[in-house]
Every structure is written in structure tokens, then in C-alpha cells.
N, C-alpha and C positions, 0 to 999 in steps of 0.2 A: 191648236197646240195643246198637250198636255201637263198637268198640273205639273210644276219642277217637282224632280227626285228630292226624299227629304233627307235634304244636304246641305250646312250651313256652313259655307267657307268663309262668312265673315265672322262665326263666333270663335273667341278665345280659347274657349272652352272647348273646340273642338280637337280631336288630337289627330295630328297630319298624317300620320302610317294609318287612321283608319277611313280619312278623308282618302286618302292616296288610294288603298283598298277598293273605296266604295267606287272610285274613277275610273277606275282600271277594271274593275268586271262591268261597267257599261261597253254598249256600243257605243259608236260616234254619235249616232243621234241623239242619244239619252245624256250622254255628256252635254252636248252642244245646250240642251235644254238648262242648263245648270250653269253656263258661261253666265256670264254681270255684266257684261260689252257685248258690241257687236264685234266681231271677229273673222280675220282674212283667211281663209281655209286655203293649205299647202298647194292643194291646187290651180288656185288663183295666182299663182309667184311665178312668175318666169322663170327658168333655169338660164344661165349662163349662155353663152353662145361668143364665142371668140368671134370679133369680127377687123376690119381693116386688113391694113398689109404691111408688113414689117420687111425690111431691107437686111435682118440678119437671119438666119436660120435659127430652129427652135432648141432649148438649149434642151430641153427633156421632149420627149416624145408623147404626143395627144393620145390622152387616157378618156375615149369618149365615155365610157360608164360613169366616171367620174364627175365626166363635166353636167352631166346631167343632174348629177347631187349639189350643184353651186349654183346658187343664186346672189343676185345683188337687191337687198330691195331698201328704199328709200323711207318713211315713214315712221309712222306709233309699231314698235318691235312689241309692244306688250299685246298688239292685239292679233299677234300671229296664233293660229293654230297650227304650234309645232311643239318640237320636244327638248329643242334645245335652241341655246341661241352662246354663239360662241364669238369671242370680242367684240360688246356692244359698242366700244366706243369705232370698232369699223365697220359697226351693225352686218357681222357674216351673218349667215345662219346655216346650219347645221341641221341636216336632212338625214332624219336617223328611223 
């Protein structure tokens, strides 16, 4: 592996619009070099999948592009590699 990019997200002193900057013209790999954890890449995460059988009919109609943007996943939310993470406390996550 190579040396981390020099990028210090735990100093104070550094200012977040130019951390943010310096993140965002990496590729993936170069970032990933820069993570502090071990972390669960998006596509490790199961997406959603309706399953069983329900006795009523569906009240809205199945949006499969959709479903594929929902996942449930259980776990440390801080160690995802995503972009967002929308009501922790139902731990969704938000595939953007």
C-alpha cells in the first residue's frame, strides 16, 4: 500500500471545505487510503428485497429501481462507505 495522502482529518486546524476538496478529487482508492477504520464498501450491503406473502393487495405499486436503492443493514453505521445516512436511529441508509 501506499504512503497516505497528506491529509489530516484529525487536526483542528484543518479547515473541512478544503479537506472536503482534497476528498472529492480523489478516486476511491486514494480515499479509501485515508479512512482511520476498517470500513464496509456499498457494495457489500444487501439491497432490499420484499419477501413473504401478504393477504392484502399492495397499496402503492412496486417501484423496482427503487427497491434497489434500499437497503437494511444492521451494525457500526459509521463504518459504512456511503454518502449519506438518513434516520440513524432506524439506521436507513440512503444510496445517493
Amino acid at each position: 500500500m501506499n504512503a497516505r495522502p497528506d491529509l489530516n482529518l484529525d487536526s483542528e486546524s484543518s479547515d473541512w471545505k478544503e479537506a472536503k476538496k482534497k476528498l472529492c478529487s480523489m478516486d476511491k482508492e486514494k480515499r479509501r487510503e485515508v479512512y482511520r477504520v476498517d470500513f464496509i464498501p456499498l457494495e457489500k450491503i444487501p439491497v432490499w428485497s420484499p419477501s413473504g406473502v401478504s393477504s392484502r393487495e399492495p397499496r402503492y405499486k412496486v417501484n423496482e429501481e427503487l427497491n434497489k436503492k434500499i437497503s437494511l443493514f444492521t451494525g457500526d453505521i459509521t463504518k459504512l462507505e456511503i454518502d449519506a445516512i438518513a434516520n440513524a436511529d432506524f439506521a436507513g441508509v440512503l444510496q445517493v
